[in-house]
C-alpha positions in Angstrom: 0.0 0.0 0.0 1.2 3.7 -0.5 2.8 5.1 2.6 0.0 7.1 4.7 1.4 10.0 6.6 0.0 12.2 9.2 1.9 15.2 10.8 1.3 15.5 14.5 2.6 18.8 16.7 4.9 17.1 18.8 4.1 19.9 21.6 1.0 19.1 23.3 1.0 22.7 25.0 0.6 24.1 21.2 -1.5 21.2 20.4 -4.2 22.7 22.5 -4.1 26.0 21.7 -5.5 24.8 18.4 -8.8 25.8 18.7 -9.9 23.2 20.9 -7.7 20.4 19.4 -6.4 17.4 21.5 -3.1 16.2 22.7 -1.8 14.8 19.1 -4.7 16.2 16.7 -3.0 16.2 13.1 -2.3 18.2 11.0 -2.7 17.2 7.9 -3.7 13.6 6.1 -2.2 12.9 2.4 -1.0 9.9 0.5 2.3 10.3 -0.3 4.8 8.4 -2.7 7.6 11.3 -3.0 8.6 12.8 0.3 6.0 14.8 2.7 3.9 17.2 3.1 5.4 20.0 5.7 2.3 22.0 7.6 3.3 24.5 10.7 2.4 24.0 13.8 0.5 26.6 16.1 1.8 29.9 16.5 4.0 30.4 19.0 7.0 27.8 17.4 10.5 29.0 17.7 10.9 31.0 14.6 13.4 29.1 12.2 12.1 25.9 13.5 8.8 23.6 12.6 7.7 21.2 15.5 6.4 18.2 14.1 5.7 14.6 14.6 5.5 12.5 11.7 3.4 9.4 11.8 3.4 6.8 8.8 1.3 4.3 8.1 2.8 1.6 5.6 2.5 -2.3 5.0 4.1 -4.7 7.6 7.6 -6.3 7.2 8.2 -9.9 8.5 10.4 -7.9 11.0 7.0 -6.0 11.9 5.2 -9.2 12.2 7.2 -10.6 14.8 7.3 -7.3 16.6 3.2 -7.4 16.7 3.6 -10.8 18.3 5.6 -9.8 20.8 2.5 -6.3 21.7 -0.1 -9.2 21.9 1.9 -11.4 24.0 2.3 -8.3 26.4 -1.6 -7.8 26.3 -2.0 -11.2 27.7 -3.5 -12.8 24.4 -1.1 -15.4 24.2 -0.8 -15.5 20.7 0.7 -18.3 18.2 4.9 -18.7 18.0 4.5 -19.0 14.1 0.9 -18.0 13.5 2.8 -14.8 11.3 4.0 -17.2 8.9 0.2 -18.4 8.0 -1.0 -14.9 8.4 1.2 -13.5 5.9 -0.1 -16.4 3.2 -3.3 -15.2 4.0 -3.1 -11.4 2.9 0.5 -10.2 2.8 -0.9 -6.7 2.5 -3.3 -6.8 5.4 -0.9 -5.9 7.9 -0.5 -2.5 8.6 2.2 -0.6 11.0 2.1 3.0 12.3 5.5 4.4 12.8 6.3 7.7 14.5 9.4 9.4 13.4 10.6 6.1 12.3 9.6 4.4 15.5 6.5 1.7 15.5 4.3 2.4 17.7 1.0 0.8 16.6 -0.4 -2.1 14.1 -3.4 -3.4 13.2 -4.2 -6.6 10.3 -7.3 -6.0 8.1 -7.0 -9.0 6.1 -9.4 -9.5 2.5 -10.9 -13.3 2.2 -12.7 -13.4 -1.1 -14.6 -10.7 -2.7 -16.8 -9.7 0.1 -15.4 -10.6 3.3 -12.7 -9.1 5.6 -11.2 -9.2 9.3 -9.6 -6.7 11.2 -7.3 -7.6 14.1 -4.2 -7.2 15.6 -5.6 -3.8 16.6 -2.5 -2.8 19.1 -1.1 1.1 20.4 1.5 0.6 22.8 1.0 1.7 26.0 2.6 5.0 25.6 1.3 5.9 22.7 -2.5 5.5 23.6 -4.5 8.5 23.5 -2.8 10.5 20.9 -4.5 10.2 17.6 -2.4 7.2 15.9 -4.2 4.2 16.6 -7.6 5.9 15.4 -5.5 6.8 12.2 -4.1 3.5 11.6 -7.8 1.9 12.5 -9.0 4.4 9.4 -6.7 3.2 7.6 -7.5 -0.9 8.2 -11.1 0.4 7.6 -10.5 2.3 4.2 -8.7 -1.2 3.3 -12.1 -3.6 3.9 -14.6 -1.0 2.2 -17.6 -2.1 0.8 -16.8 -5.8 2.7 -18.8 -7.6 5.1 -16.1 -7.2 7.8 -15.6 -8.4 11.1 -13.8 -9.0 14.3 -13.0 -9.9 17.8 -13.4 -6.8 20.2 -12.1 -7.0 23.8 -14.6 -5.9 26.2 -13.5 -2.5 27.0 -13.3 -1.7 23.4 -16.8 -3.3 22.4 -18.8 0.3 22.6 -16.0 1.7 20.7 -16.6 -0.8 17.8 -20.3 -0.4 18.2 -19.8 3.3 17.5 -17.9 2.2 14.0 -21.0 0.4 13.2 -19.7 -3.0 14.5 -22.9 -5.1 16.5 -22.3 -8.5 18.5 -23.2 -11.9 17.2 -22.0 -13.8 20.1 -18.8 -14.3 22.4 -15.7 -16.3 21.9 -14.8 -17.4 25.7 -11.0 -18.7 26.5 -11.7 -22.0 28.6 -8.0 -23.2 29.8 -6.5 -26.1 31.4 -5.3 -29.6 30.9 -8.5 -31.6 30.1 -9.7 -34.7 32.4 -11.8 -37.4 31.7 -11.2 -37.1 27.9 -12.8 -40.3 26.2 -10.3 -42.9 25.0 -12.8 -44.0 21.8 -12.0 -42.1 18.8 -15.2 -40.5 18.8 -18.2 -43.0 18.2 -18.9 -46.3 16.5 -16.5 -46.0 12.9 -15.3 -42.4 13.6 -11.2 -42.8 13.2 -8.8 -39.7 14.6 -6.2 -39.2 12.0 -3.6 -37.2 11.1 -4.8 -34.3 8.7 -2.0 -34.0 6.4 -3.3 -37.6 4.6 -6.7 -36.1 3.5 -6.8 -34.5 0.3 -6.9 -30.9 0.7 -9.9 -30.1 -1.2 -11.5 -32.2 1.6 -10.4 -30.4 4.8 -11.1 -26.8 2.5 -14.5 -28.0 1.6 -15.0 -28.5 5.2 -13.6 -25.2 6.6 -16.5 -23.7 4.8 -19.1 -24.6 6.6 -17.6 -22.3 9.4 -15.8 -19.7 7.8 -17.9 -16.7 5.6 -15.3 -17.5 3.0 -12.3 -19.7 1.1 -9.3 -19.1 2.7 -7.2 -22.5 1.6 -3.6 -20.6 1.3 -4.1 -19.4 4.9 -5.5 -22.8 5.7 -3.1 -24.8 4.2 0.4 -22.9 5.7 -2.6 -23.5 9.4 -2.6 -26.9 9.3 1.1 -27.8 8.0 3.2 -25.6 9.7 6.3 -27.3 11.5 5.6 -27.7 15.1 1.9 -28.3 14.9 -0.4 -30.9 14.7 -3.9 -31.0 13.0 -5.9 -34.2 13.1 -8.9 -34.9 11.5 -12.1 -37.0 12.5 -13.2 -39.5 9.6 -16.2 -42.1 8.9 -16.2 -43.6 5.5 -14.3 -41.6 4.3 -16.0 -38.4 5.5 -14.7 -35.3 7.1 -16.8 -34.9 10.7 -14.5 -32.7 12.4 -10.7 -31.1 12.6 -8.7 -29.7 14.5 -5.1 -28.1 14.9 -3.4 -27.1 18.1 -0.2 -24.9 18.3 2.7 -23.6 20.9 2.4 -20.5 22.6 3.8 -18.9 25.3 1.3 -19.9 27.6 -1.5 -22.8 27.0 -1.1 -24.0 23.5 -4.1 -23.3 21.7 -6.1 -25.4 19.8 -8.0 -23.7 17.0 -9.8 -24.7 14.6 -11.9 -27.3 16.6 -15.0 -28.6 14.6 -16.7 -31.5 14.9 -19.8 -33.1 13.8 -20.8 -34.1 17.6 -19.6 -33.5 21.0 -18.2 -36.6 21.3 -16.0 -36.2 17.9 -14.9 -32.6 19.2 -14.1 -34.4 22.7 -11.8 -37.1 21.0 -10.0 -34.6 18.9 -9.4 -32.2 21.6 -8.2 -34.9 24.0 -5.7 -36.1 21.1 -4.7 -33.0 20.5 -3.9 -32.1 24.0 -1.6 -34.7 24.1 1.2 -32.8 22.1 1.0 -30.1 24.8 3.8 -29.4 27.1 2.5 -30.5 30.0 -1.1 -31.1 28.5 -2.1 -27.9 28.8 -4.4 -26.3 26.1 -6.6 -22.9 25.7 -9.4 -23.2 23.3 -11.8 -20.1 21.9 -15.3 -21.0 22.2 -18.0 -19.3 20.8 -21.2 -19.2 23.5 -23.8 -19.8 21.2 -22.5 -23.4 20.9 -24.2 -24.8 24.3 -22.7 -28.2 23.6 -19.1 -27.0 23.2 -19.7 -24.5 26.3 -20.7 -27.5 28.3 -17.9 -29.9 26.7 -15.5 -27.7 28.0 -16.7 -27.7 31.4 -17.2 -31.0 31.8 -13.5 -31.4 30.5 -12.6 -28.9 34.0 -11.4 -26.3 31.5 -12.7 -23.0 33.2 -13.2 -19.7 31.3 -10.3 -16.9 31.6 -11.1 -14.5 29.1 -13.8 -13.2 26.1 -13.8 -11.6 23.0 -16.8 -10.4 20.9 -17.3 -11.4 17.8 -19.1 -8.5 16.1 -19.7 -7.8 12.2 -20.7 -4.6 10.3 -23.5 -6.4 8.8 -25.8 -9.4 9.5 -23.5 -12.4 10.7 -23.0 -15.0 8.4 -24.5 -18.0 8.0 -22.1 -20.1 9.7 -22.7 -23.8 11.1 -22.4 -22.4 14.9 -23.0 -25.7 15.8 -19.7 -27.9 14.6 -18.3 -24.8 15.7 -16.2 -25.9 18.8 -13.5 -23.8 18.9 -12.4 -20.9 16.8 -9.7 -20.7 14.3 -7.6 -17.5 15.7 -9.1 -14.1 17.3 -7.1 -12.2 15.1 -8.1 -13.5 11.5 -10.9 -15.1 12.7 
């Protein structure tokens, strides 16, 4: 994407002498391919001298990548160690950095699937830097990306009335239920259900599948999802039908198992239990969404207990999206 910059008074006392302007209000918005736009500041700036800020919005490097990582690690949402590497397959341009004078300070992904369906995530201003006008203008600028799209998202609660103000509404929660599961079922799921190892389906198979609970195709991001090294995705099979999948990652914290579908409880039970076993210490963390009774109660009855929520909220009417196969959810930041 063309570099976005914005030119911020780096002076918040002659930031708010502009009538009524905020801490960090720009000053000017433009596009710009060959070098920037220069705009004064208040009056009042030492003469000879122009105090700016510049902020730049541009497309992520892999570099960037790992550096948003390490911002949603330190906000506790324990995200994937190599979850970049199938994000990037999925939209390289749909991850956006903010950087002021150089320095990044923000980031946000706002990833296209299809023709009429997008995801914004990844939604991060360091702590610092919150409150000044850049994550709004980087949030514009995700926005501006997924126009005319169906788009949606997973909003932390205390930025849920801030989405709702975008024109964002709830469809239902995705709850965090963590711990090492008990009591899993040894069967592999019911009478002629067999627990194997994804990567020996066809492709087309486990894509075709993925469908019924995504809005749209996403088979590059859900191929580098399933076959990345140090992963494991198994998948639930009778005669030679798909009835469930699953992959489960490492993390910092509780790997995470997502996707989790499954045609029945007791098919999402075996898989999960499976899967938990390549754990470090069994430990997993699984994003379930609460309209899914079954999974709510699987999860429960597994003693995994609840230790955090996101919304997930669409511009539009949700889509129609087999809630109930839906065990666990894919990722909170591409959905």
């Amino acid at each position: 994407m063309p570099t976005t910059t914005v030119l911020f008074c780096a002076d918040p006392l002659k930031e708010r002498r502009r009538a009524g302007a905020g801490p960090g209000a720009p000053v000017s918005l433009l596009t710009a391919d060959q070098g920037l736009l220069r705009a004064p500041c208040a009056s009042g700036t030492t003469p000879g001298m122009t105090a700016f800020e510049i902020f730049e919005i541009n497309g992520a490097s892999a570099a960037d990548m790992e550096l948003f990582r390490a911002w949603a690690d330190a906000e506790g949402w324990n995200p994937g160690d190599t979850d970049r590497f199938a994000f990037a397959v999925a939209d390289p341009a749909g991850f956006l950095v903010g950087r002021l004078d150089g320095e990044p300070v923000a980031c946000i992904s706002a990833v296209r699937y299809g023709a009429g369906f997008g995801f914004i995530g990844f939604y991060i201003a360091r702590p610092a830097f919150r409150g000044q006008g850049y994550g709004i203008q980087l949030w514009r600028a995700g926005m501006d990306r997924l126009a005319g799209r169906l788009v949606g998202l997973d909003g932390v609660v205390d930025q849920q009335d801030n989405y709702r103000k975008s024109g964002f509404r709830s469809a239902w929660n995705n709850v965090r239920h963590e711990g090492v599961p008990c009591g899993v079922p040894r069967s592999g799921g019911g009478s002629g259900v067999e627990i194997v190892d994804a990567a020996t389906l066809p492709f087309g198979q486990l894509a075709a599948y993925d469908r019924r609970f995504f809005p749209e195709s996403r088979d590059a991001f859900l191929s580098a999802w399933t076959g990345l090294p140090g992963r494991t995705a198994l998948a639930a099979v009778r005669d030679g039908r798909v009835e469930g999948l699953g992959v489960i990652r490492p993390c910092s914290g509780a790997s995470r198992i997502g996707p989790l579908y499954a045609d029945a409880p007791e098919v999402a039970a075996a898989l999960l239990g499976r899967l938990a076993e390549h754990a470090p210490g069994g430990e997993v963390a699984v994003d379930v969404p609460d309209g899914n009774q079954a999974a709510t109660a699987l999860m429960s009855g597994l003693g995994l207990t609840p230790t955090f929520e996101a919304a997930r909220m669409y511009t539009g009417p949700a889509p129609d999206l087999d809630l109930a196969g839906l065990y666990g959810v894919t990722s909170l930041e591409l959905g």
